[in-house]
LOGU-964146 format. One line per field, with one value per residue (C-alpha): residue in one letter; x, y, z. Coordinates in nm, 2 decimals, decimal comma, always signed. Layout:
# residues N
code c(A|...) .
u c(X|...) .
v c(Y|...) .
w c(Z|...) .
END
This chain:
# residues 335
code c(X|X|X|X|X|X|X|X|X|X|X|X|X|X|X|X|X|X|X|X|X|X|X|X|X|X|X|X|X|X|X|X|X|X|X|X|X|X|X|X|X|X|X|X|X|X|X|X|X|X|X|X|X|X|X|X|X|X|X|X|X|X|X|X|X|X|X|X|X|X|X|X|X|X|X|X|X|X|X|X|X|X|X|X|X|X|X|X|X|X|X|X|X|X|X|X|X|X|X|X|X|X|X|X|X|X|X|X|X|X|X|X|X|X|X|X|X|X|X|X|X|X|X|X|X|X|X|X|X|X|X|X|X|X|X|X|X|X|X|X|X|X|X|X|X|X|X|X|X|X|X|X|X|X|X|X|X|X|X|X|X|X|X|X|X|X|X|X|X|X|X|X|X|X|X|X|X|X|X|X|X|X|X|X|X|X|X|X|X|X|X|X|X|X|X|X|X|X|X|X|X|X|X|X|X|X|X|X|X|X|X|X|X|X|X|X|X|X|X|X|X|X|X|X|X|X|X|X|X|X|X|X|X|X|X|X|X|X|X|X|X|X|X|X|X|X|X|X|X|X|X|X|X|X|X|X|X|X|X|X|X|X|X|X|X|X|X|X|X|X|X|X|X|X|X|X|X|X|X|X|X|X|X|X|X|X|X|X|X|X|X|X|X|X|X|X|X|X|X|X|X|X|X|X|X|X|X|X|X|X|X|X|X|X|X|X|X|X|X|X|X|X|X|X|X|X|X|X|X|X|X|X|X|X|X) .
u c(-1,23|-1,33|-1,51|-1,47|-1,65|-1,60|-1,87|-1,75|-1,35|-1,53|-1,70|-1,37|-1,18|-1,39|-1,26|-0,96|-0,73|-0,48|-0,47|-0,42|-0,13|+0,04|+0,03|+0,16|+0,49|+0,53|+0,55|+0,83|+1,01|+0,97|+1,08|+1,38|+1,47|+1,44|+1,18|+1,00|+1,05|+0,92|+0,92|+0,90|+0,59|+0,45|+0,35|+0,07|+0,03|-0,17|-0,03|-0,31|-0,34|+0,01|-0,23|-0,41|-0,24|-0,29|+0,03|+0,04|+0,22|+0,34|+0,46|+0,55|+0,55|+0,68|+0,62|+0,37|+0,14|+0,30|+0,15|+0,19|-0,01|-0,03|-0,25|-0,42|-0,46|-0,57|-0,53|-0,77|-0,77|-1,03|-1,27|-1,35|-1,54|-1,78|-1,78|-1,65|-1,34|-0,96|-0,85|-0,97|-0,84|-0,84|-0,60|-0,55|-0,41|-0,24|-0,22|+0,14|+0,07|-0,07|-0,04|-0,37|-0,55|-0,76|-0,89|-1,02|-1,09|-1,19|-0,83|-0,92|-0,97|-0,72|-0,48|-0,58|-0,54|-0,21|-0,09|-0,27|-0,09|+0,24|+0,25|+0,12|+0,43|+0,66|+0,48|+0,48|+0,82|+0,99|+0,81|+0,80|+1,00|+0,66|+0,33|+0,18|-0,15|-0,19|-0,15|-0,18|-0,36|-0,24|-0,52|-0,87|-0,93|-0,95|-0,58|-0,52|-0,87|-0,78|-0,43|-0,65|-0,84|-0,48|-0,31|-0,62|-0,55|-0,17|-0,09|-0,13|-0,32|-0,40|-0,67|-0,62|-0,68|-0,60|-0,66|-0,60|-0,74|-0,69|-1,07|-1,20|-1,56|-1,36|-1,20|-1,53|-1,66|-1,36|-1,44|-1,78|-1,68|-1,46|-1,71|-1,96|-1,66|-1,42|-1,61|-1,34|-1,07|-1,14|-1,11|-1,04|-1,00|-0,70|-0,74|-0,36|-0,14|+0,18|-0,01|-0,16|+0,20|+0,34|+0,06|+0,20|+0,48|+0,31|+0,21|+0,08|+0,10|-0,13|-0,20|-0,26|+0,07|+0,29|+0,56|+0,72|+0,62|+0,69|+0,96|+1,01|+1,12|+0,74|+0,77|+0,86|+1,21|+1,16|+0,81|+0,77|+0,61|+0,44|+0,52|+0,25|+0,20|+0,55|+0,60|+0,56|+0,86|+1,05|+1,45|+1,63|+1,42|+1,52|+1,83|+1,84|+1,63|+1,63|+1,51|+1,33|+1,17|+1,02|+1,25|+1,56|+1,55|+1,20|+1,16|+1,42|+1,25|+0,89|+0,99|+0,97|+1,09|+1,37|+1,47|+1,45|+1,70|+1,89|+1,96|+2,03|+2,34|+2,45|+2,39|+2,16|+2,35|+2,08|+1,83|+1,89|+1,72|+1,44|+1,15|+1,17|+1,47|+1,30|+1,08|+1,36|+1,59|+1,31|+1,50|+1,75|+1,80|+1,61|+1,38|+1,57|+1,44|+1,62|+1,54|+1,28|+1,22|+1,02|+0,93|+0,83|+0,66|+0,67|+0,40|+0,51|+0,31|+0,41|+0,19|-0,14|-0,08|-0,06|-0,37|-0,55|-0,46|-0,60|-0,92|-0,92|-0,85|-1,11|-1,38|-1,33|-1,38|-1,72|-1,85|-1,80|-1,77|-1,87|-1,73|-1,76|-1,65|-1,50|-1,30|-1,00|-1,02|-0,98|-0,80|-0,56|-0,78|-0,63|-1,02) .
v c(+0,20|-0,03|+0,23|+0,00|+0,13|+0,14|-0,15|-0,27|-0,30|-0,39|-0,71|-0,84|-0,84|-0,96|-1,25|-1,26|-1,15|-1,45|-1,35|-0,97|-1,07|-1,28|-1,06|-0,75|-1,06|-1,09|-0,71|-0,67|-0,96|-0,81|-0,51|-0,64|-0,81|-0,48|-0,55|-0,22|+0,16|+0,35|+0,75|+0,97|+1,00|+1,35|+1,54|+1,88|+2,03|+2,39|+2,71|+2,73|+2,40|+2,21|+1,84|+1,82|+1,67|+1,49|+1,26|+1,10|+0,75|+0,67|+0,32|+0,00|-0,37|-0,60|-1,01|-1,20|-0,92|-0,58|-0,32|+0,04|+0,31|+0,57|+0,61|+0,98|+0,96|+1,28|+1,29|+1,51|+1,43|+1,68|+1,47|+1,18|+1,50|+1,49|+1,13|+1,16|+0,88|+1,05|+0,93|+0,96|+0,80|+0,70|+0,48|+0,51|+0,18|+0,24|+0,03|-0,15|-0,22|+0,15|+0,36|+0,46|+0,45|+0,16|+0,13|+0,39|+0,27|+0,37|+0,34|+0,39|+0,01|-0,11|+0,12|+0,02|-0,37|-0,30|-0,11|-0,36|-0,62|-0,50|-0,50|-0,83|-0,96|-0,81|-0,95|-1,28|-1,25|-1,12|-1,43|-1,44|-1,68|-1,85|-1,83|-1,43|-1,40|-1,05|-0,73|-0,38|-0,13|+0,24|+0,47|+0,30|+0,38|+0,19|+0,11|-0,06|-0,21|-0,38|-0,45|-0,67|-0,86|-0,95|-1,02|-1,27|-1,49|-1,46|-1,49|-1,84|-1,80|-1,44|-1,35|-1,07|-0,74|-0,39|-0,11|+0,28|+0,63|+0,98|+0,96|+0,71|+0,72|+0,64|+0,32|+0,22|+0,21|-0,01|-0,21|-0,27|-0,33|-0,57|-0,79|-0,77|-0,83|-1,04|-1,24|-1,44|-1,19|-0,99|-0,63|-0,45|-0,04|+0,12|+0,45|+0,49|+0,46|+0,37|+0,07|+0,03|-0,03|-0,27|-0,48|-0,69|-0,74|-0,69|-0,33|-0,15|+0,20|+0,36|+0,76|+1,13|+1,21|+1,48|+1,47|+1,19|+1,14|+0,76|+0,62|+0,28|+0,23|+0,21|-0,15|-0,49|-0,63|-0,85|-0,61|-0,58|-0,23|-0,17|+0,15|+0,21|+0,60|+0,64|+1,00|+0,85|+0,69|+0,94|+0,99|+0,87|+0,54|+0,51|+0,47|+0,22|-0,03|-0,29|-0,11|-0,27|-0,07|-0,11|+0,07|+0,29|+0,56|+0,64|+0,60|+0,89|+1,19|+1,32|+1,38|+1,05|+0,88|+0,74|+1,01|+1,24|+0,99|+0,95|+1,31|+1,33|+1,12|+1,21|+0,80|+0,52|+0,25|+0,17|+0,00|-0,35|-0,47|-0,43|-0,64|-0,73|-0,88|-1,04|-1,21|-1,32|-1,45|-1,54|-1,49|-1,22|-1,07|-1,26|-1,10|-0,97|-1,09|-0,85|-0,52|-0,36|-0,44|-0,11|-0,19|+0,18|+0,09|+0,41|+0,25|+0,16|+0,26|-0,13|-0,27|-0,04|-0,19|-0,53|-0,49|-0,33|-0,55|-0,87|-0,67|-0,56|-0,96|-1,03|-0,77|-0,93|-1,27|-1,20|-0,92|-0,65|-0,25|-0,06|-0,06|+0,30|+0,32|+0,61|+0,73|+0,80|+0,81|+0,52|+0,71|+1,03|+1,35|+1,63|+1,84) .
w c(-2,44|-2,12|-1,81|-1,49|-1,22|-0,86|-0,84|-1,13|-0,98|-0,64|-0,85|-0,99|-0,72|-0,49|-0,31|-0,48|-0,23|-0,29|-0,66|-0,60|-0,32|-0,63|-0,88|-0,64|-0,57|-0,94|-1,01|-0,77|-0,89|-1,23|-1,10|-0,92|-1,22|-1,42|-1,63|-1,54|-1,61|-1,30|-1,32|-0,99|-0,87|-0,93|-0,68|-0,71|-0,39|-0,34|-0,18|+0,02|+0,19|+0,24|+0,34|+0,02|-0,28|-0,58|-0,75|-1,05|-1,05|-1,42|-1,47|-1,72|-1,58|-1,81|-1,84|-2,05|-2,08|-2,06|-1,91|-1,91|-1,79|-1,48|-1,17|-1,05|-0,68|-0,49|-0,09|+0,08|+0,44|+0,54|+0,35|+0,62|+0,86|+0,61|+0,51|+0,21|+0,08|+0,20|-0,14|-0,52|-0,81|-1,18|-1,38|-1,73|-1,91|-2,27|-2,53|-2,59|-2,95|-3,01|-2,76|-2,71|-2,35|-2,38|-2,04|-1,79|-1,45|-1,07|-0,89|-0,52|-0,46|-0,66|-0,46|-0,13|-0,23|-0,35|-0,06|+0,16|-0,02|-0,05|+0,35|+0,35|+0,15|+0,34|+0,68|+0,51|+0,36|+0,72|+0,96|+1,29|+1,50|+1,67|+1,55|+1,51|+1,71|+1,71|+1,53|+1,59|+1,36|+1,42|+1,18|+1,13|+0,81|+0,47|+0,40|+0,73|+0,69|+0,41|+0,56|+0,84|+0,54|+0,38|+0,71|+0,80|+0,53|+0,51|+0,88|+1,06|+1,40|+1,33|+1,63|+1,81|+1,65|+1,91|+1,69|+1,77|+1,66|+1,73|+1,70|+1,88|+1,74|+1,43|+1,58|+1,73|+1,40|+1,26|+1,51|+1,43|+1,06|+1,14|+1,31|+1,02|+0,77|+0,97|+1,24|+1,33|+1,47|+1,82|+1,81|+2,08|+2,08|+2,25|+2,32|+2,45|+2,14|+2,37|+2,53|+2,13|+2,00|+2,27|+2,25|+1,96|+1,75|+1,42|+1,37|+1,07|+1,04|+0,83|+0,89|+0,77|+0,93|+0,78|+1,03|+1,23|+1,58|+1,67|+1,88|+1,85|+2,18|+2,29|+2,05|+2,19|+2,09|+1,75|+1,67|+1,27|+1,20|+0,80|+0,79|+0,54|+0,55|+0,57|+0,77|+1,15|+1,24|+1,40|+1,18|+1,45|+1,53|+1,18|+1,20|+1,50|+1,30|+1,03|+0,77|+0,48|+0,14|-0,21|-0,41|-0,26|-0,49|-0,47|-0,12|-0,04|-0,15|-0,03|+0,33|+0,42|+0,73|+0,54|+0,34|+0,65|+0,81|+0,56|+0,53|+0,85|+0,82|+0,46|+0,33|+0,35|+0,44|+0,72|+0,47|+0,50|+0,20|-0,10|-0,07|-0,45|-0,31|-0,02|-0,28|-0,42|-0,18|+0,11|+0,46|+0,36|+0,55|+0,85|+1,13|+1,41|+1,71|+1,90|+1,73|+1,53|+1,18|+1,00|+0,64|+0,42|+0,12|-0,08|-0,33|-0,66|-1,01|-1,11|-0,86|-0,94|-1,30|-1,16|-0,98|-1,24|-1,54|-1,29|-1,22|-1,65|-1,68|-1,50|-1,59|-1,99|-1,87|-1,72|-1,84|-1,63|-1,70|-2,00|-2,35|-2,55|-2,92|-3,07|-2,76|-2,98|-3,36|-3,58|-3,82|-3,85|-3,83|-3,99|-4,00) .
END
């Protein structure tokens, strides 16, 4: 059994955000193509406090090297008051030849990189007609910081960075991080989310919200919004935009934007496109430069196992983690 650490995943991928964004593209190929298998997410709420959950993401990505395994990722938003990580995770690789787990590693990086890359593709995948120099960041926290570190290398003429917070000492301190981290790009910090969101025409959306709350009509014509925490957009802005996802089916369940919207008119003829098919027929269908373009990644098991076999890869080549013998038996045990 390989143990990667959090400093151990940290060490692997670091730097290899070009990598990370490939391997997230081929997973959704694959899994356009149908060389996946990808369960419901389950999700274990408690009685006693409806914000806190933890969901277990069980997947297989097929290709070259196979992959299967499944991701434990808790939610617990009270956590940042005490400055303590929102989310918690382990992933748990298996064996194809055996079955067995083989690999045991931290998840919470691996999960943000995938999330922050799945945007990215979709961003890169749904272009702007002239050259995108800003983006807005609604939530400072670590998703749509490492949305900002993809979007920087992915976006041509990428400079200006307006970010907003329901806490603004929160959004101060994003800001501060971001000039250590990414001195290129200027911050500035919004305070008045309408003035936030017409700012640019790239936003990313990445929240604790449990139920929707934003109208689109505060974006510019043509705006692109990641919808990356998927419960914001308000039903019925919805259903007046372009609507792009990462798989239909799993994306209409879980209260979701979509699903509430969909719901809501009995079908989901409004979602224009999958952005596995993106990927695979760039352009289809274009950007609208005449309405809004809102892109809900639910989060796919495929693309934690993507991410996590290239950090595994990785952490073999050089070294990295800790190797423990014995984790399961060798042979059949019947004592």
């Amino acid at each position: 059994m390989l143990i990667l650490t959090s400093t151990d995943v940290r060490a692997a991928l670091h730097g290899r955000e070009a990598e990370v964004l490939h391997a997230v593209e081929q997973a959704y190929l694959a899994h356009e193509a149908g060389r996946s298998a990808l369960p419901h997410s389950v999700f274990l709420r408690f009685p006693e406090n409806d914000r806190n959950r933890i969901i277990a993401l069980p997947a297989y990505l097929g290709g070259p090297e196979p992959t299967a395994g499944v991701k434990w990722i808790s939610s617990f938003p009270a956590n940042i008051t005490q400055g303590v990580p929102r989310a918690s995770s382990a992933i748990i690789l298996n064996s194809m030849r055996t079955g067995q787990p083989e690999v045991l590693l931290e998840g919470a990086r691996v999960s943000a990189w995938r999330t922050a890359a799945s945007a990215t593709l979709a961003a890169r995948l749904l272009p702007a007609e002239s050259d995108q120099a800003g983006v807005t960041l609604l939530g400072c926290g670590v998703i749509n910081f490492a949305v900002l570190r993809f979007l920087s290398q992915v976006v041509p003429g990428l400079a200006d960075v307006t970010v907003h917070d329901v806490d603004t000492e929160r959004a101060t301190a994003f800001q501060a991080r971001c000039a250590e981290v990414l001195p290129s790009l200027t911050v500035h910090v919004e305070p008045d989310q309408g003035r936030a969101l017409g700012r640019n025409t790239l936003v990313s959306v990445a929240t604790n919200a449990l139920t929707p709350y934003l109208d689109t009509r505060q974006l510019r014509p043509g705006t692109l919004v990641l919808h990356i925490s998927l419960r914001d957009v308000l039903p019925d802005a919805v259903l007046e935009a372009v609507n792009v996802v990462d798989d239909v089916d799993h994306v209409l369940r879980a209260a979701t934007s979509v699903d509430v919207a969909a719901r809501q008119v009995g079908h989901h003829d409004f979602i224009a496109a999958t952005i596995g098919q993106l990927a695979a027929r760039p352009g289809t269908p274009p950007r609208d430069p005449h309405r809004v373009t809102v892109v809900s990644p639910f989060g796919l098991g495929v693309l934690d196992l993507a991410v996590a076999g290239l950090a595994v890869r990785i952490a073999r080549d050089t070294g990295l983690g800790a190797r423990i013998e014995n984790f399961v038996p060798a042979k059949e045990d019947l004592s």
